[in-house]
BAMARKE-773221 format. One record per residue: residue number from 1; residue in one letter; y, x negated, z of N, C-alpha, C in turn. Coordinates in steps of 0.1 Angstrom, whole numbers, plus 5000, padded with zeros to 4 digits. Layout:
// BAMARKE-773221
REC  nr rest  n_v  n_u  n_w ca_v ca_u ca_w  c_v  c_u  c_w
REC NUM    a    Y    X    Z    Y    X    Z    Y    X    Z
...
END
This chain:
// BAMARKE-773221
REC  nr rest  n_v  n_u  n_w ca_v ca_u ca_w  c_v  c_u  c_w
REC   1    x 4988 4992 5000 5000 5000 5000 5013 4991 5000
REC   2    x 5014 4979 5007 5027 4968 5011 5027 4965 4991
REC   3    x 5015 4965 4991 5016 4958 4973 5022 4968 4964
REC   4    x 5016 4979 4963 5021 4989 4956 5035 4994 4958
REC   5    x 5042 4990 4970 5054 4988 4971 5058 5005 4982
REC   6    x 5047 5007 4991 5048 5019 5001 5058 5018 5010
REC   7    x 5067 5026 5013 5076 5024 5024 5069 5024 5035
REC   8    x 5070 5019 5048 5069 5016 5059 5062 5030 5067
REC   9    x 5073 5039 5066 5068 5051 5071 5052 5059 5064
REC  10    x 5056 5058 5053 5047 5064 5042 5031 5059 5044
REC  11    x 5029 5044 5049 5019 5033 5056 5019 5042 5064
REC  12    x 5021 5041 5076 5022 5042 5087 5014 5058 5087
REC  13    x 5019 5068 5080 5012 5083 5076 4996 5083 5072
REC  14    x 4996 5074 5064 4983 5076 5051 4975 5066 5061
REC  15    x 4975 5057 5067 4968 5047 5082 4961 5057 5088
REC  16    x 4971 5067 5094 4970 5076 5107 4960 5090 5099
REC  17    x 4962 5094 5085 4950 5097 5081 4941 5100 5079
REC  18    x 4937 5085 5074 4925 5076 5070 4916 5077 5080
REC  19    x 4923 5072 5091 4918 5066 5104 4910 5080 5111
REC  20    x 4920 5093 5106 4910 5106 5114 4903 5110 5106
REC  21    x 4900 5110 5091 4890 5113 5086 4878 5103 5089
REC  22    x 4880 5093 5092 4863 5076 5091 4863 5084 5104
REC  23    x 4871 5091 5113 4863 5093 5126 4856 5105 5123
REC  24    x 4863 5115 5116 4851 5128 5115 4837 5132 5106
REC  25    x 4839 5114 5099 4822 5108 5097 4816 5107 5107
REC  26    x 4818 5103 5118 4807 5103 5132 4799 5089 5127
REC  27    x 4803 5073 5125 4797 5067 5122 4791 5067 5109
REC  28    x 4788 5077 5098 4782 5076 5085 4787 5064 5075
REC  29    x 4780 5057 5071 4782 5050 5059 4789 5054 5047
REC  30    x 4798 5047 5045 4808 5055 5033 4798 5059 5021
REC  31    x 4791 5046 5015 4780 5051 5007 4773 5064 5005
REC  32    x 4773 5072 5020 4767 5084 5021 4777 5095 5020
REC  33    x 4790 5092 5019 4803 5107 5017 4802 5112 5009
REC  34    x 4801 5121 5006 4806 5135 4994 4813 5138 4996
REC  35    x 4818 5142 4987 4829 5153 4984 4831 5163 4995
REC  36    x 4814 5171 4993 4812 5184 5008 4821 5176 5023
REC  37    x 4817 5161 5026 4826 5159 5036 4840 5156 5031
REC  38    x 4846 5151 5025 4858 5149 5025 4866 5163 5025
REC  39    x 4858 5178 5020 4863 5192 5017 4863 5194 5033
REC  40    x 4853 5190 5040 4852 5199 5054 4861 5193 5059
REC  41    x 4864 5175 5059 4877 5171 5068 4888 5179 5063
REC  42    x 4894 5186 5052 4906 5191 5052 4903 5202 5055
REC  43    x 4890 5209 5055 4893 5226 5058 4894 5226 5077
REC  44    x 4891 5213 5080 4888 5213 5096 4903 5210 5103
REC  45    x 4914 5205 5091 4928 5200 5100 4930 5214 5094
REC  46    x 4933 5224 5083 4932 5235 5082 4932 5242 5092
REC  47    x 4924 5242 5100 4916 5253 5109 4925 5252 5120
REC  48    x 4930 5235 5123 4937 5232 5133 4954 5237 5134
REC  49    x 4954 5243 5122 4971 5245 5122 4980 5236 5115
REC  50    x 4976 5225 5109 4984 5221 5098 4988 5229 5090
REC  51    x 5003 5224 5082 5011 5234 5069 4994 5226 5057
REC  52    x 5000 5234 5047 4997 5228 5037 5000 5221 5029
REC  53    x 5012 5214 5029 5018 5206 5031 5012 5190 5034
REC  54    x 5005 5188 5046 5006 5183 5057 4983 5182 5051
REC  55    x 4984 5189 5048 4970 5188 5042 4972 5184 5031
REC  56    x 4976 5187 5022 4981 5175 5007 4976 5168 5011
REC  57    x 4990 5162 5019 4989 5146 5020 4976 5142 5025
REC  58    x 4973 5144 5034 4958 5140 5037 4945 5138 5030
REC  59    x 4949 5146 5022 4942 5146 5012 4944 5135 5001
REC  60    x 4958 5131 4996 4964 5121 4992 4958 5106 5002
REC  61    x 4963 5108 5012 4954 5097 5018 4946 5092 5017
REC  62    x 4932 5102 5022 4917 5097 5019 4915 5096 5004
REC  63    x 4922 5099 4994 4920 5097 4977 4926 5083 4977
REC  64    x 4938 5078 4983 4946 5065 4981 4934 5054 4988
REC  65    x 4928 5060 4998 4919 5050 5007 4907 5042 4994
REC  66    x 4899 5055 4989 4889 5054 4981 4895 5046 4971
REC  67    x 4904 5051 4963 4911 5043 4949 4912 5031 4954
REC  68    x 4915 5023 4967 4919 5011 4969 4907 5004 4968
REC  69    x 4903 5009 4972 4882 5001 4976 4877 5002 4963
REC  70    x 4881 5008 4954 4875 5003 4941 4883 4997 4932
REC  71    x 4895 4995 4938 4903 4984 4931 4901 4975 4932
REC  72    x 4898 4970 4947 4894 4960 4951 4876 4955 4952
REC  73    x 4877 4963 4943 4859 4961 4939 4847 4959 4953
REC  74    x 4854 4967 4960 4840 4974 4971 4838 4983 4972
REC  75    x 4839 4995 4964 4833 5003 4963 4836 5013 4953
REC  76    x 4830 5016 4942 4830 5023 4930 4827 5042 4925
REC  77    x 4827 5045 4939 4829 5061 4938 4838 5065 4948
REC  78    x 4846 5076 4946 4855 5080 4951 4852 5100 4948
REC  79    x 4848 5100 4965 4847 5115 4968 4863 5123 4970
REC  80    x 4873 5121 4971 4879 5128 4971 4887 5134 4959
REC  81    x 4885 5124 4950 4888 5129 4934 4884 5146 4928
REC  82    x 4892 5149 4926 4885 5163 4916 4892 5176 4926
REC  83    x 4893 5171 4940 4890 5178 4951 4907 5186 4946
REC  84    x 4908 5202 4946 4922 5207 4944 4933 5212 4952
REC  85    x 4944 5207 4955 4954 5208 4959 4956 5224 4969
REC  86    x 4960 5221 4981 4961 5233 4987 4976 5240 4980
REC  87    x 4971 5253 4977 4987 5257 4971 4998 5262 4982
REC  88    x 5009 5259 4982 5022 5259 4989 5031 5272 4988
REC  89    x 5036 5273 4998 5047 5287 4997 5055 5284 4984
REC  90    x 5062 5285 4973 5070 5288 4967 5081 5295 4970
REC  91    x 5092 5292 4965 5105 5292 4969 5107 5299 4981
REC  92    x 5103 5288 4990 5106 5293 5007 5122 5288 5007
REC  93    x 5128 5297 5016 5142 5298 5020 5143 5288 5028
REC  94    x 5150 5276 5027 5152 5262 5036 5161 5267 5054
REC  95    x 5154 5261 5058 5167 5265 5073 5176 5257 5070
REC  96    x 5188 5266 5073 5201 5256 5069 5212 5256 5085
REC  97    x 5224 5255 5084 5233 5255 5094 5246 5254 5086
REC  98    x 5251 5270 5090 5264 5271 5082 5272 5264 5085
REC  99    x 5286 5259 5077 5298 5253 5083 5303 5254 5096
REC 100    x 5303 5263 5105 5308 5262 5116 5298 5260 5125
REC 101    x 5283 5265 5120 5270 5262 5135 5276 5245 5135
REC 102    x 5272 5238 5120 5271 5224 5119 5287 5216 5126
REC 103    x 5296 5223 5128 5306 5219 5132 5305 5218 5150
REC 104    x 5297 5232 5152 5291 5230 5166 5283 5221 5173
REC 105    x 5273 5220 5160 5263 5208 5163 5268 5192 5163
REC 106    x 5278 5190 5158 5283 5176 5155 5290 5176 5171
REC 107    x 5297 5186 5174 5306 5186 5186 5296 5184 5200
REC 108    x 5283 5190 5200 5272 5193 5206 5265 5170 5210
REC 109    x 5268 5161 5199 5269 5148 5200 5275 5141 5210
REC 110    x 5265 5137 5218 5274 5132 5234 5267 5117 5237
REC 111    x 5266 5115 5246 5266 5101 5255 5270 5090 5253
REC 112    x 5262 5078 5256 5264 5062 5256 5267 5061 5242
REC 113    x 5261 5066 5230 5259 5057 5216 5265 5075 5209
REC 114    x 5277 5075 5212 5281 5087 5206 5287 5084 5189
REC 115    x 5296 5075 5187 5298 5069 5177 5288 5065 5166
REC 116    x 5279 5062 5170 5266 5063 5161 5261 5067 5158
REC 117    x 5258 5076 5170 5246 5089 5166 5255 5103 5154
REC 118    x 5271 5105 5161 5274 5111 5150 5277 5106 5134
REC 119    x 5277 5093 5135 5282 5088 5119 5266 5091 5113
REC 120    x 5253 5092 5118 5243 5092 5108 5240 5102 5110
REC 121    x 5244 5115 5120 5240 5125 5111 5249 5132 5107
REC 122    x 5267 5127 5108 5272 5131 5094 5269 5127 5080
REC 123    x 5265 5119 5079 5255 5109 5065 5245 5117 5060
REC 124    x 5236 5127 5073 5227 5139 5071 5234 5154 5060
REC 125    x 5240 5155 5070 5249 5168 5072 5260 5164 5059
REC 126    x 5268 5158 5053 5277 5158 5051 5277 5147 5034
REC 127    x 5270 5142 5032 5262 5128 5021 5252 5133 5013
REC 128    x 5237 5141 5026 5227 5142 5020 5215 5135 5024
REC 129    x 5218 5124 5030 5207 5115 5035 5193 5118 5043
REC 130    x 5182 5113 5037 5170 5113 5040 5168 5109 5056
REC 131    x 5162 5110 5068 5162 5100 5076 5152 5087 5070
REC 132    x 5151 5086 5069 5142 5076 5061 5152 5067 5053
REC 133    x 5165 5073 5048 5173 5064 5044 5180 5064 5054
REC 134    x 5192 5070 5061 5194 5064 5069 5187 5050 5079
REC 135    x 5178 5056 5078 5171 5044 5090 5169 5027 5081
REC 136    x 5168 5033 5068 5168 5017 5060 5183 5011 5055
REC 137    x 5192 5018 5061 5209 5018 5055 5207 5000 5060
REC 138    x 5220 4991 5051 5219 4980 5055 5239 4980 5057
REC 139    x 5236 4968 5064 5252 4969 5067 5263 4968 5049
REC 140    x 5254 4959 5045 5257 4956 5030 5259 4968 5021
REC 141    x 5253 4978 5025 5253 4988 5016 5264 5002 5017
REC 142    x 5270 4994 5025 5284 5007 5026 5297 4998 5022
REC 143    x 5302 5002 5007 5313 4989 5001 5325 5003 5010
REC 144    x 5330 4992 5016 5345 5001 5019 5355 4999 5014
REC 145    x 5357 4990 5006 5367 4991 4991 5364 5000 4983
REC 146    x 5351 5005 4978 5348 5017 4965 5346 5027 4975
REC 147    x 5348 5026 4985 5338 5038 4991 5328 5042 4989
REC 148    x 5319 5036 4991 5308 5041 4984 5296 5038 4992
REC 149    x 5281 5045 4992 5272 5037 4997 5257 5041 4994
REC 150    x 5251 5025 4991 5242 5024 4984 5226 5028 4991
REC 151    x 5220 5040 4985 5213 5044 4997 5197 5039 4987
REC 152    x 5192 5036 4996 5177 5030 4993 5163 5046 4990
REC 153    x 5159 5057 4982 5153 5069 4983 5141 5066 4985
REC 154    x 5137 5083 4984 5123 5080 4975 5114 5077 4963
REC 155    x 5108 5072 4961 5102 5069 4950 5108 5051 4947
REC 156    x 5108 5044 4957 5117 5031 4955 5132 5033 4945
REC 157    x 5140 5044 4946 5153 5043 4934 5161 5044 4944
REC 158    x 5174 5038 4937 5186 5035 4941 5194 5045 4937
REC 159    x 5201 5047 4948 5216 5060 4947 5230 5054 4950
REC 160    x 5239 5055 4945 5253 5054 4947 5256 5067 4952
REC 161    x 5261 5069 4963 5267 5083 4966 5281 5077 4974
REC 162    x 5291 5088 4972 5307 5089 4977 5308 5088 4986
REC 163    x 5313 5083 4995 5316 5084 5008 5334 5091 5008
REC 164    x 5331 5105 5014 5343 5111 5009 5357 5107 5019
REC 165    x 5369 5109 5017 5376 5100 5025 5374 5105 5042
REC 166    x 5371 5118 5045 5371 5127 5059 5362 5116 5063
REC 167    x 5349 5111 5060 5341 5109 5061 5340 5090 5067
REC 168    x 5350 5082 5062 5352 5069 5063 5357 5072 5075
REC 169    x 5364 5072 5080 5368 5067 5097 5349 5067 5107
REC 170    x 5347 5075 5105 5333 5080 5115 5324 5063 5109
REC 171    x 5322 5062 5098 5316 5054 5091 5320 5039 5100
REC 172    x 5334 5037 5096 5340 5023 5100 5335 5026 5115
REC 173    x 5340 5030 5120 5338 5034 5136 5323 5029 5142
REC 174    x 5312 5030 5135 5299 5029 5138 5296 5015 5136
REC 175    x 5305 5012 5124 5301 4999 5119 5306 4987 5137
REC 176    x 5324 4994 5135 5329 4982 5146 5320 4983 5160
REC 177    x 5316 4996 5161 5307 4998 5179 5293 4995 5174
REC 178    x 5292 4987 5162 5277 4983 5161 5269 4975 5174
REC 179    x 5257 4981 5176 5251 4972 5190 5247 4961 5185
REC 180    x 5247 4954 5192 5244 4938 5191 5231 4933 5186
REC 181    x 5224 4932 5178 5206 4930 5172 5203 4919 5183
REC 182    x 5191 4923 5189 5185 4906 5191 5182 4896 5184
REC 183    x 5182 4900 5173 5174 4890 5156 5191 4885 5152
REC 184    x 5192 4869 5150 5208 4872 5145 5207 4876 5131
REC 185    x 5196 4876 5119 5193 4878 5109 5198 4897 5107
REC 186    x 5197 4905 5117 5187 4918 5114 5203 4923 5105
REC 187    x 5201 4931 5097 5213 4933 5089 5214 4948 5091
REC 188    x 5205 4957 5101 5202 4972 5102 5214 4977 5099
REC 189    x 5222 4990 5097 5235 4994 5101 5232 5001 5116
REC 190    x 5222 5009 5117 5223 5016 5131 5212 5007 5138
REC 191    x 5215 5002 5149 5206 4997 5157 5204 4999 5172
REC 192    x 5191 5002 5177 5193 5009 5186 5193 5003 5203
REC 193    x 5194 5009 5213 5196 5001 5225 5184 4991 5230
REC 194    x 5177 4990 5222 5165 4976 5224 5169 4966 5210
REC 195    x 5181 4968 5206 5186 4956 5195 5178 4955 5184
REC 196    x 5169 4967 5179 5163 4968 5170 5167 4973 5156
REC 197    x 5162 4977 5146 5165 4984 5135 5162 5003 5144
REC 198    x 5173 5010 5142 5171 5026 5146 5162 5030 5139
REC 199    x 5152 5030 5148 5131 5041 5140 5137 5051 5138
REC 200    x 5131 5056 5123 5127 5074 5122 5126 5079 5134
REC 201    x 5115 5079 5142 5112 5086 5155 5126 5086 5165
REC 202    x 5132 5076 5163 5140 5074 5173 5156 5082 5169
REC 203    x 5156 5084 5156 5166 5094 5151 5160 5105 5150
REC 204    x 5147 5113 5148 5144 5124 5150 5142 5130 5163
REC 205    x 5144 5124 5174 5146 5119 5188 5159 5126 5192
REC 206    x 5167 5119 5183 5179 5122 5190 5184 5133 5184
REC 207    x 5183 5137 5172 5185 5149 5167 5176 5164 5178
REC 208    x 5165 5158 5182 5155 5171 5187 5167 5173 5201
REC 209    x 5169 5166 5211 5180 5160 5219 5191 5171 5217
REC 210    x 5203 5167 5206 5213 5170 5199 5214 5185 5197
REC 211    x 5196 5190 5188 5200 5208 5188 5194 5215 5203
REC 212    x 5191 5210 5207 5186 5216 5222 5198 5217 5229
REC 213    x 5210 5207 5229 5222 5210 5235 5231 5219 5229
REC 214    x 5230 5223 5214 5233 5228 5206 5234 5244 5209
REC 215    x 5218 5247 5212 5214 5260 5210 5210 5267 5230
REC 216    x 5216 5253 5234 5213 5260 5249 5218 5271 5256
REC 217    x 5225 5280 5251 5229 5286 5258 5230 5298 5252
REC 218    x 5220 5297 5241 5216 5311 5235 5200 5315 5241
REC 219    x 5200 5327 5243 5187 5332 5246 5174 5322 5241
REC 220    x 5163 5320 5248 5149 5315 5239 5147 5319 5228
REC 221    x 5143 5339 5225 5145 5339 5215 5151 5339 5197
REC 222    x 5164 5336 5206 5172 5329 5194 5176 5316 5187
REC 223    x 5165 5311 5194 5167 5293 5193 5159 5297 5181
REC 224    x 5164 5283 5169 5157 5280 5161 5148 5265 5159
REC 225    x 5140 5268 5154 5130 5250 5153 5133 5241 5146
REC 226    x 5150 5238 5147 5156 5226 5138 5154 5214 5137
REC 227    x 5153 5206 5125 5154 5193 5128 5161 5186 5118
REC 228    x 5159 5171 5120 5171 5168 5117 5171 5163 5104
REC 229    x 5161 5170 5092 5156 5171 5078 5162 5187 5075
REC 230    x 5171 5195 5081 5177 5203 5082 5195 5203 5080
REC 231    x 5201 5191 5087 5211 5185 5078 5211 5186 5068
REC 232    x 5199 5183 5063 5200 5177 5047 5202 5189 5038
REC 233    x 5197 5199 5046 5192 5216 5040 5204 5217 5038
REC 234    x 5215 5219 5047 5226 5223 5051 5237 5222 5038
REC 235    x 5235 5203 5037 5247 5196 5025 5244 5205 5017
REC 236    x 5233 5202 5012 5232 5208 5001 5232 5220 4993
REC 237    x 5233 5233 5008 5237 5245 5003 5253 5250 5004
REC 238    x 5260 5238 5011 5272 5241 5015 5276 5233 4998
REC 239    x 5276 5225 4993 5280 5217 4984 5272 5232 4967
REC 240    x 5266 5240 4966 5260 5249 4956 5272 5262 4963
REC 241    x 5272 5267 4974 5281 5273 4974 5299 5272 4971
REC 242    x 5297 5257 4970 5312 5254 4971 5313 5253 4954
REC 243    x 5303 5252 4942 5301 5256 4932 5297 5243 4923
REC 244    x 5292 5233 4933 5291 5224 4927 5277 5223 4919
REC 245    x 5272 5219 4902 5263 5224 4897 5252 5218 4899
REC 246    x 5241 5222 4894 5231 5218 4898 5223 5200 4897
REC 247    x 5228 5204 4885 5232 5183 4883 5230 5176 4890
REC 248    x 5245 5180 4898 5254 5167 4898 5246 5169 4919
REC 249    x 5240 5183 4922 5235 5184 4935 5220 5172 4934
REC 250    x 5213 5174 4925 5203 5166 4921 5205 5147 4922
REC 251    x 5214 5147 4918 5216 5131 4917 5218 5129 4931
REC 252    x 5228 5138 4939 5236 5136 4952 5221 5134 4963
REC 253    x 5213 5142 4961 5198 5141 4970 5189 5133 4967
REC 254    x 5190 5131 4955 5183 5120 4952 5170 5123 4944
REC 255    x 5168 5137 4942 5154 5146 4933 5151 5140 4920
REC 256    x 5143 5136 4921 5131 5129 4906 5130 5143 4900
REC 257    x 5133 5154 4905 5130 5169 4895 5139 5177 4897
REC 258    x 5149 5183 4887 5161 5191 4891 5152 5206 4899
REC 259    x 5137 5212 4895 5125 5218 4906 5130 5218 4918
REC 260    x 5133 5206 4919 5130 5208 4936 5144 5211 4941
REC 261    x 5152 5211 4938 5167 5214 4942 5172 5230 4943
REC 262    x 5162 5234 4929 5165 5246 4928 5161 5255 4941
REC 263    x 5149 5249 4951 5150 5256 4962 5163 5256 4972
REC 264    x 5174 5257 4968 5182 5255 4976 5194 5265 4968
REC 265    x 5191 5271 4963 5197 5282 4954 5197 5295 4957
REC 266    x 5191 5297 4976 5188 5308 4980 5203 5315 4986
REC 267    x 5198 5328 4983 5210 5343 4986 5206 5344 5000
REC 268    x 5221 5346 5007 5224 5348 5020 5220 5366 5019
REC 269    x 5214 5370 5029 5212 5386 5030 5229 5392 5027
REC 270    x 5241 5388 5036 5252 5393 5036 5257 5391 5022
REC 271    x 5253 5378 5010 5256 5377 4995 5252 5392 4986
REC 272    x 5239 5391 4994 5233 5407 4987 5237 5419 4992
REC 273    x 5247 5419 5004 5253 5430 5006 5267 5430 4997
REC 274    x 5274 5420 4996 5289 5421 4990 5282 5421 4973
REC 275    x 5273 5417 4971 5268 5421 4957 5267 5434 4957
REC 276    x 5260 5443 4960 5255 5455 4961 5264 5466 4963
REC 277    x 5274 5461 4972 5288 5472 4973 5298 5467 4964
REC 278    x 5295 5457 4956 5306 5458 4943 5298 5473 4934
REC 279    x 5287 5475 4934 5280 5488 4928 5287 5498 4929
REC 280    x 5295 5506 4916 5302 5517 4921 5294 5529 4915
REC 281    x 5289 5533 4926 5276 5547 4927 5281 5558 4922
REC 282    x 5279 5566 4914 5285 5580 4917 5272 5589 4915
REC 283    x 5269 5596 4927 5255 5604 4931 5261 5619 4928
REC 284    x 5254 5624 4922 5251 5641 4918 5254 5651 4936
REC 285    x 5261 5660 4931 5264 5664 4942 5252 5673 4951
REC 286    x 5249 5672 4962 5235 5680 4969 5239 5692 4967
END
């Protein structure tokens, strides 16, 4: 996977996998897997409450595991091949956070590392940014002459995106209260209070954190299960409402398929009321 050129996280997924399917062999010799077991390990995380989603991948994994071993010329059959794709919700409605929740939520950003914590998830909220790109941002990669900053995606591609002017003060600000690395080399932009590069975990941490203070003081019932891959929901429907086209939303997120953007093209219930009462009815008298 390091060769193929796998991000870090993506390793780290397809490992953790791997690792629970060789155990729901019970010892068996790879030589002896079928298919039949590689189907039962997915119908068995299935069973457990995984999305389907979340089963793909796994499924992607134990097929990446096999493909490797016969690349590497130890082993020449691969049981997960053939095996077909769990199908997915289609055009599910993304949880978003309108302009003013998100203005609550940024306000909702508190403690020791406040400066920080809000410049990356205005980067979320306000840019578009993946955590996954945030977490690989380099200090090199925010030119404050062009304004601009160079975000590292998926699929190994490079993005230019605006750093709009509202948006540069929070930026510089993070940069100057940058914490101090232990490594004098480490070039992180966000780094966290053990002088590290800021982990995924450790930004979706602080986001889980961040909406819990958010939403505390509304009923249980009314809390929602945000996270912080929900910013991202947000830009992007605030930026389509504001009429910006579909394009130019696609480049801004970084989508290998203008597909997948179009989920984000979703009607607010109250859209289909002000639609619906522009309808001028005239009903037959009772």
């Amino acid at each position: 996977m390091k060769d193929a050129g796998y991000t870090y996280y993506t390793q780290k997924s397809y490992l953790a996998d791997v690792r629970q399917f060789l155990d729901s062999l019970n010892g068996k010799e790879l030589g002896a897997v079928k298919k039949l077991h590689v189907v039962s390990f997915l119908t068995s995380v299935r069973e457990r409450g995984v999305s389907d989603a979340t089963r793909n991948r796994k499924h992607a994994s134990v097929n990446c595991f096999f493909k490797a071993l016969a690349e590497l010329e130890l082993y020449t059959v691969n049981p997960a091949a053939g095996i077909k794709k769990s199908k997915t919700e289609k055009n599910r409605e993304p949880v978003y956070l309108d302009e003013s929740d998100l203005q609550r939520f940024l306000s909702a950003v508190d403690g020791k590392y406040k400066d920080r914590n809000l410049a990356l998830f205005i980067l979320m909220s306000y840019m578009g940014l993946r955590v996954g790109e945030v977490h690989t941002l380099n200090l090199g990669d925010y030119n404050v002459e062009r304004r601009t900053l160079r975000v590292f995606g998926k699929g190994r591609k490079w993005r230019n995106v605006p750093v709009p002017e509202d948006i540069t003060p929070f930026l510089d600000r993070a940069v100057e209260e940058r914490l101090t690395p232990w490594r004098g080399k480490e070039e992180a932009l966000f780094i966290s209070q053990k002088g590290r590069r800021l982990s995924i975990r450790g930004i979706q941490q602080i986001a889980t954190d961040t909406f819990a203070r958010f939403q505390q003081e509304l009923p249980e019932a009314q809390r929602r299960a945000y996270s912080s891959h929900k910013l991202r929901h947000s830009f992007a429907t605030m930026l389509l409402r504001k009429g910006a086209d579909l394009r130019t939303v696609q480049e801004l997120l970084g989508h290998s398929s203008i597909q997948t953007t179009t989920v984000y093209t979703h009607i607010t219930s109250r859209e289909k009321e002000e639609a619906m009462s522009r309808l001028q009815i005239r009903m037959p008298q009772l």
